[in-house]
matplotlib code that plots the C-alpha trace (Angstrom):
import matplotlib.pyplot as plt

x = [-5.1, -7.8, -8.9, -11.3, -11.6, -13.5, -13.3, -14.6, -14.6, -15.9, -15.5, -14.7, -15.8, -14.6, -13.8, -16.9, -15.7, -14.2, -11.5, -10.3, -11.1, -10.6, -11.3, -11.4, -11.7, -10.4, -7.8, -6.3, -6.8, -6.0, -6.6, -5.9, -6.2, -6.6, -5.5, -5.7, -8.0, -12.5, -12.8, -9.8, -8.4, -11.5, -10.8, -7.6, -7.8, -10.8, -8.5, -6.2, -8.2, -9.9, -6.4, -5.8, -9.3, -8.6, -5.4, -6.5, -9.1, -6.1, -4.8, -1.3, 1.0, 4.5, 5.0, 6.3, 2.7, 1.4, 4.3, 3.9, 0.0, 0.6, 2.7, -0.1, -2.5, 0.3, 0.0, -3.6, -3.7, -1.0, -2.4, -6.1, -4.4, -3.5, -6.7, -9.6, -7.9, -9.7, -8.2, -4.5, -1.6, -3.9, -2.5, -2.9, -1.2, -1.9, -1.4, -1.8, -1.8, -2.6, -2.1, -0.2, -1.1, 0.4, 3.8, 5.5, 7.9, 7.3, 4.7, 1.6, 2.8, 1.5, 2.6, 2.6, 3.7, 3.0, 3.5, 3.1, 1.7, -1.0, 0.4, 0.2, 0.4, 1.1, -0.6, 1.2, 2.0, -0.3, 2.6, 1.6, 4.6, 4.5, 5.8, 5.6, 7.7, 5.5, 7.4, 6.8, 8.6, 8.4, 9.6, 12.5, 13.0, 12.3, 14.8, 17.6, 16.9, 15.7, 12.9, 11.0, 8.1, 5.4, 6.8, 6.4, 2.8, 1.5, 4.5, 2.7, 4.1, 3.2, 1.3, 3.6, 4.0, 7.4, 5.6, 2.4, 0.6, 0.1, 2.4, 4.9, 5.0, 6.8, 6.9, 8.7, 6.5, 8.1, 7.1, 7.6, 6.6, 5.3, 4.8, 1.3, 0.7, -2.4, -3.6, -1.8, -3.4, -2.9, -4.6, -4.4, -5.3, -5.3, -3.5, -6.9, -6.2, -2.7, -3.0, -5.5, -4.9, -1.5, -0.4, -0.6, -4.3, -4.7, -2.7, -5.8, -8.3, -6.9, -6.6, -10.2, -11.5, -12.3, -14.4, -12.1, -15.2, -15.8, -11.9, -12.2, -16.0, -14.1, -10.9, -12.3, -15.1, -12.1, -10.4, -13.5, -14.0, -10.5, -11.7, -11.6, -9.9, -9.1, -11.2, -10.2, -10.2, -9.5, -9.0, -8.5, -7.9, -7.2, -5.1, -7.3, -6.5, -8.1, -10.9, -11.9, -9.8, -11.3, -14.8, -14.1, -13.1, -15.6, -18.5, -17.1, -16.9, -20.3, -21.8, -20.3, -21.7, -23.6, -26.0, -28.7, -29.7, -33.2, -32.0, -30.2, -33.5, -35.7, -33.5, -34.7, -38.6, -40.4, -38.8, -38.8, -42.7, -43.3, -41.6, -43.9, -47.4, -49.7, -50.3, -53.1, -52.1, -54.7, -53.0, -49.9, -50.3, -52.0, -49.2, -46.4, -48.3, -48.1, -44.6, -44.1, -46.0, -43.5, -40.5, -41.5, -41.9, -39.1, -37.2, -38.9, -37.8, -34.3, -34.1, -35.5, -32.8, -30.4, -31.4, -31.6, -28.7, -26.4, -24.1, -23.0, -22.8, -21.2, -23.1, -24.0, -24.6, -26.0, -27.3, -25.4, -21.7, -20.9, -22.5, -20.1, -18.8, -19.4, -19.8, -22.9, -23.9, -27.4, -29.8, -30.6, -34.2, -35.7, -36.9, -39.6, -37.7, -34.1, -32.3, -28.5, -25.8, -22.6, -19.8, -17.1, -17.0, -13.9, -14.7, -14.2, -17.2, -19.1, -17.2, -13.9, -14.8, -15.5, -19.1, -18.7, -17.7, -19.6, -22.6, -21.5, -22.1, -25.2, -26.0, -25.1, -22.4, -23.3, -20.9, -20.9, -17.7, -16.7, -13.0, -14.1, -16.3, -13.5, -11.4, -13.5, -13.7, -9.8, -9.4, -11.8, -9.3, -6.3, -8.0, -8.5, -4.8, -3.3, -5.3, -4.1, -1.0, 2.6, 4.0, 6.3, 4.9, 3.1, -0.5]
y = [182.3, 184.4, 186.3, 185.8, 188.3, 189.1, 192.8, 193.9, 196.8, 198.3, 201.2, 199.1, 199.0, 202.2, 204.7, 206.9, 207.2, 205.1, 206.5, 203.5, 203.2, 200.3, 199.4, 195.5, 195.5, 193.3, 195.2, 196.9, 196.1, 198.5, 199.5, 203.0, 204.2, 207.6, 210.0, 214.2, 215.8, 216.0, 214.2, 214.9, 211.1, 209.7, 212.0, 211.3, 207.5, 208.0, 209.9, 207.7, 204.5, 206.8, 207.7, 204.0, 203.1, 206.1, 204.8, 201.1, 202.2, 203.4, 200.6, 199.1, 197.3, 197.3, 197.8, 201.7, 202.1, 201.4, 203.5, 206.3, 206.0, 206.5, 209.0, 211.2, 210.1, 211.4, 214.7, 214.7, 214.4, 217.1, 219.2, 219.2, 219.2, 223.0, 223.9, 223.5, 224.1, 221.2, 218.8, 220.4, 217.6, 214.7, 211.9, 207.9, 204.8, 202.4, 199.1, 198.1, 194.7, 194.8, 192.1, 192.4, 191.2, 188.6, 188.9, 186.5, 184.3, 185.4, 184.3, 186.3, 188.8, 190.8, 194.2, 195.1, 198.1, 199.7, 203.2, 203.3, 200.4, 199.0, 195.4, 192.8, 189.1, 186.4, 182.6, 180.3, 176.5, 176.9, 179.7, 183.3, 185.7, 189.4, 190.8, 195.0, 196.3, 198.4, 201.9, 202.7, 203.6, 200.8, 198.7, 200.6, 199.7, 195.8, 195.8, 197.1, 194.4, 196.9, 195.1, 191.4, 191.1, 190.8, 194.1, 195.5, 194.9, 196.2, 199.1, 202.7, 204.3, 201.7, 203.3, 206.2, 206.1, 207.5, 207.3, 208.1, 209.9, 213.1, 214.5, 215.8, 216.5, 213.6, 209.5, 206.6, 203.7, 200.2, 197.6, 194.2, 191.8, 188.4, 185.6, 184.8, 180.7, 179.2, 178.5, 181.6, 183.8, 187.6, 189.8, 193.7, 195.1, 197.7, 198.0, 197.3, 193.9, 193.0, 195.7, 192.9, 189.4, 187.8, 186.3, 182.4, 183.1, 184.8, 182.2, 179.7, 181.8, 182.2, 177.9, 177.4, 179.7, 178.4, 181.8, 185.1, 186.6, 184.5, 185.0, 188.8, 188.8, 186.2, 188.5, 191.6, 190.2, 188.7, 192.0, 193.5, 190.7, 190.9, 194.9, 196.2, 199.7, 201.0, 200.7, 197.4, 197.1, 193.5, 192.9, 188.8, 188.0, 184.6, 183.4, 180.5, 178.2, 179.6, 176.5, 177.2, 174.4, 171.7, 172.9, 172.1, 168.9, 168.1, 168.8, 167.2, 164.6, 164.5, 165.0, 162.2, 159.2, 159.8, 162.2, 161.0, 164.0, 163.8, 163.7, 160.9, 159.2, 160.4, 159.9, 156.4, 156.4, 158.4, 157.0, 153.6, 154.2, 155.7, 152.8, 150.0, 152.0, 150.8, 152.5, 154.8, 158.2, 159.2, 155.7, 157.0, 160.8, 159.1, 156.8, 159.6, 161.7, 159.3, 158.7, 162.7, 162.8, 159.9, 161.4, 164.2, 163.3, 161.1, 164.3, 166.0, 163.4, 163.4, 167.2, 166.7, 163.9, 165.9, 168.7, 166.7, 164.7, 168.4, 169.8, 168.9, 170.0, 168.8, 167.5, 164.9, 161.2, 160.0, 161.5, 162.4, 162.6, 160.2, 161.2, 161.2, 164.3, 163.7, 165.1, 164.5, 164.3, 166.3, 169.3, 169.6, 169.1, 166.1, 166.1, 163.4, 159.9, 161.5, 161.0, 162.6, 160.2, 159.7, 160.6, 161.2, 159.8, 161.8, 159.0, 162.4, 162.2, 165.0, 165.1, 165.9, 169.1, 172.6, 173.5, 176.7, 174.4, 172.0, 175.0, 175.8, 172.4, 172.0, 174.6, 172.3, 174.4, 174.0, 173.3, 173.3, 170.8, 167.9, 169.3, 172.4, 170.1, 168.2, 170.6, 172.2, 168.4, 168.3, 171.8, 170.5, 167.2, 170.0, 171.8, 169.3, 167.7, 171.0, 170.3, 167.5, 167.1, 167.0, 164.0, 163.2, 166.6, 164.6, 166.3]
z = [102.1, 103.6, 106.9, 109.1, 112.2, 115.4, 117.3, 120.5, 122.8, 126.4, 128.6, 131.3, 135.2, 136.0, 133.2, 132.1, 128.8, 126.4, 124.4, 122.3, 118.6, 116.4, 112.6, 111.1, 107.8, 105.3, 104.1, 107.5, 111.2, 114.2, 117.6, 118.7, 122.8, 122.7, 125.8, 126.5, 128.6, 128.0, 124.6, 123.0, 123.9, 122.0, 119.1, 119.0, 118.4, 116.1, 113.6, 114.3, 113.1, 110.5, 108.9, 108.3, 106.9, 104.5, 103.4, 102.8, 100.8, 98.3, 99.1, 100.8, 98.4, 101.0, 104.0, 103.4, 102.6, 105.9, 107.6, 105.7, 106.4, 110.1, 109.6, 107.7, 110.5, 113.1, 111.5, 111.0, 114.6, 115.8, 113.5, 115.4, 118.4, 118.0, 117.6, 120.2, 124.2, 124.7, 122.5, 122.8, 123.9, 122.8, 121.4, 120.6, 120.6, 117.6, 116.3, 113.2, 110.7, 107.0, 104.7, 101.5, 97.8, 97.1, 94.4, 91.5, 94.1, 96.8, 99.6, 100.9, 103.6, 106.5, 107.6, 111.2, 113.2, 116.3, 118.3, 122.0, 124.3, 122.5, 121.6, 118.8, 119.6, 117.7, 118.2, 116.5, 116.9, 120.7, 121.5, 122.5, 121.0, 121.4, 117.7, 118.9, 121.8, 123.8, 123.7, 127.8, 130.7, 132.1, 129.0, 128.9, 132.7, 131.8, 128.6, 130.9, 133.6, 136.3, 136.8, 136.3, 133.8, 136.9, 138.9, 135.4, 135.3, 138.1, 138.1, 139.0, 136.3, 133.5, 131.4, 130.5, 126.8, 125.3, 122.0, 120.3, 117.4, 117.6, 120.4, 118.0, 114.4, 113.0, 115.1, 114.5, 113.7, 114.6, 111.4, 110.5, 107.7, 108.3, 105.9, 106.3, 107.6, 107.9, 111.6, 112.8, 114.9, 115.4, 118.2, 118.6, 121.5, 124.1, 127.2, 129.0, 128.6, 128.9, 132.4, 133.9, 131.8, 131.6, 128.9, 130.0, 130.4, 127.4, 125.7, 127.2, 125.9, 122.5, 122.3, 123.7, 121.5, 117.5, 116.2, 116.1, 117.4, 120.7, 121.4, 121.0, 123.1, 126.2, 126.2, 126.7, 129.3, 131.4, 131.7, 132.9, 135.5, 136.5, 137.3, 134.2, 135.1, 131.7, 128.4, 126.2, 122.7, 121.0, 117.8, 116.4, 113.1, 111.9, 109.1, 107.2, 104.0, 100.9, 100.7, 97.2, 95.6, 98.8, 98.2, 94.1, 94.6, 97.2, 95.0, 92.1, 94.0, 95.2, 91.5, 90.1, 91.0, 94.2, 92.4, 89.6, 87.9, 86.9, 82.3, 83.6, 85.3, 82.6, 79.6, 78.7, 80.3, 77.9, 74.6, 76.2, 76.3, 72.9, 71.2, 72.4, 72.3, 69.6, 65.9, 67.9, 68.4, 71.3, 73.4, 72.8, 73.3, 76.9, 77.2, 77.0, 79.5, 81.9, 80.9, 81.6, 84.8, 86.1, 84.8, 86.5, 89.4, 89.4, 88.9, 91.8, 94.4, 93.0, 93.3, 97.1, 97.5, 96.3, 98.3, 101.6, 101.0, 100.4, 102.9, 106.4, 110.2, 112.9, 115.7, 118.7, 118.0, 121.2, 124.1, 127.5, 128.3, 126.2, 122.9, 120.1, 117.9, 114.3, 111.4, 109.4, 106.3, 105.0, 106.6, 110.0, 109.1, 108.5, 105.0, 103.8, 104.3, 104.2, 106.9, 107.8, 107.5, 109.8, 107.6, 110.3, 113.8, 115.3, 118.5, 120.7, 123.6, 124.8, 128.2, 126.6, 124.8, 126.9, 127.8, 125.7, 122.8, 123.7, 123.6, 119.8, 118.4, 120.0, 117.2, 114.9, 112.5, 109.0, 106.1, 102.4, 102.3, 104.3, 104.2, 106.1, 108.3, 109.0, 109.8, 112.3, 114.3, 114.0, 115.2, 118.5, 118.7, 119.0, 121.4, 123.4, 123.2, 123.6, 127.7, 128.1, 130.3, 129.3, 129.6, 132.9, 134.4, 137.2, 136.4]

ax = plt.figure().add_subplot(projection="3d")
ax.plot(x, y, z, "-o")
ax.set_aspect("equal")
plt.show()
């Protein structure tokens, strides 16, 4: 398995300074939203993010590792905090996901963990889970029943941490490890967003949104249109099938048969020619030249074939509402008489699929297998089920 990720982050529509910090980097993933007086919130979350970079460099190879790296950072941070007035009593939240190696007998792993009210979510199966527990106030009014999950968010006193780096000398890091499966989804984020986007709309977002990237980018915008009173930091990383096995098979596939490599089309031409020249040398010597100069460039337009006929992307057939989503076979660009080739018509129309989606094929995604080509079309056809209504529900 493998990661693919998206990050994103803005001050918001009313704060002058954003004090968030986040790092997404192969090895380790976290948000941090920093708080103290001046600077000392954005310094905070910086050293924060920084201790975790540091630490993933080294390496994580259990989940201890990543605890014991916040709890470095955590002192890192109180530490600083006794010097400078300005930065005294600052402090961060942080979130965190790291994925392990892989061990004999076991499956690959993830590693999350979590101090204050920055959150992890989890996207699995089109169901939005929250894995941390925010450590708040107001969570601790919510867990004992002393108020509902909507007077919680908009509570006055919701964003009073009871945890966070830096505060005291030592923290207590809440972690968890995860079996990684492929199609999950993981986001990170501040409490910018979950302050001003519930979680059935980011639930929508995270299901009409295929690039980690355009989920983070549409997440972070929305909290800003819905007044975006705090910085927001979002971080999405996606858990994808290791493809290197489908793209082995593909082109073997491909080769073998469908290809004529030019020693296969020249193999028999200029011996073919030599054989039946007469006794003359200079008549033969002219006779395998022209033999060459065939072969050759018999071996040019198979390398141009070849070249045309490689790849795929997903595109329109048709024009209008009703052009079709397929998936093609060949370049973009028209080369000589090569054409692209329907391989796949997912008999999904134009109409069904979101603008924004709709926007992205138009750019024709390009694709060295048709398994990963496929698999984008298929992820579009669950998109689009995962809209439609429930059965009975009277929608």
């Amino acid at each position: 398995m493998k990661l693919s990720w998206g990050a994103a982050s803005h001050v918001g529509m009313v704060r002058q300074q954003n004090e968030d910090a986040y790092v997404a980097e192969s090895n380790v993933f976290a948000v941090a939203d920093g708080m103290g007086g001046h600077n000392a919130g954005e310094v905070a979350s910086a050293l924060a993010v920084d201790g975790l970079r540091r630490a993933a460099a080294a390496g994580f190879s259990a989940a201890e590792g990543l605890v014991a790296a916040i709890n470095t950072t955590n002192a890192t941070i109180h530490e600083a905090s006794g010097g400078l007035s300005e930065q005294r009593g600052m402090g961060t939240t942080l979130t965190a996901l790291v994925p392990l190696p892989a061990t004999d007998g076991e499956p690959q792993r993830v590693v999350v963990a979590n101090v204050g009210d920055s959150r992890i979510y989890l996207w699995r199966g089109d169901e939005l889970k929250q894995v941390s527990a925010d450590h708040s106030y107001v969570q601790e009014l919510l867990s004992e029943g002393l108020i509902t999950a909507e007077e919680a968010r908009i509570h006055p006193r919701r964003n009073i941490v009871t945890r966070a780096l830096g505060i005291e000398g030592d923290v207590n890091a809440d972690s968890w490890v995860l079996p990684m499966v492929v199609g999950d989804r993981y986001v990170l984020c501040s409490d910018g967003l979950v302050d001003e986007v519930d979680d059935e709309e980011i639930a929508t977002i995270l299901r009409t949104s295929i690039n980690p990237q355009v989920a983070a980018d549409h997440l972070v915008r929305v909290a800003n249109e819905h007044g975006g009173r705090d910085n927001t930091t979002v971080v999405v990383v996606d858990i994808l099938a290791d493809t290197a096995d489908v793209i082995s098979q593909d082109t073997t596939q491909d080769t073998s048969g469908t290809r004529t490599t030019p020693t296969e089309s020249s193999a028999a031409s200029p011996s073919d020619a030599a054989a039946h020249v007469a006794a003359s040398a200079r008549p033969r010597r002219m006779l395998v030249a022209v033999a060459l100069v065939a072969v050759l460039a018999l071996g040019v337009l198979s390398a141009v074939g070849w070249y045309a006929r490689g790849g795929y992307f997903v595109g329109f057939a048709g024009q209008g509402d009703q052009a079709q989503l397929v998936v093609f076979k060949g370049r973009t660009e028209n080369i000589l008489w090569f054409r692209p080739t329907i391989e796949i018509d997912s008999g999904v129309e134009r109409q069904a699929i979101f603008p924004s989606l709709a926007d992205d094929i138009d750019d024709q995604p390009k694709y060295d297998s048709l398994a990963r080509a496929e698999a984008y079309v298929n992820s579009i056809r669950d998109v689009i089920e995962a809209q439609k209504p429930a059965a009975g529900d009277g929608t």
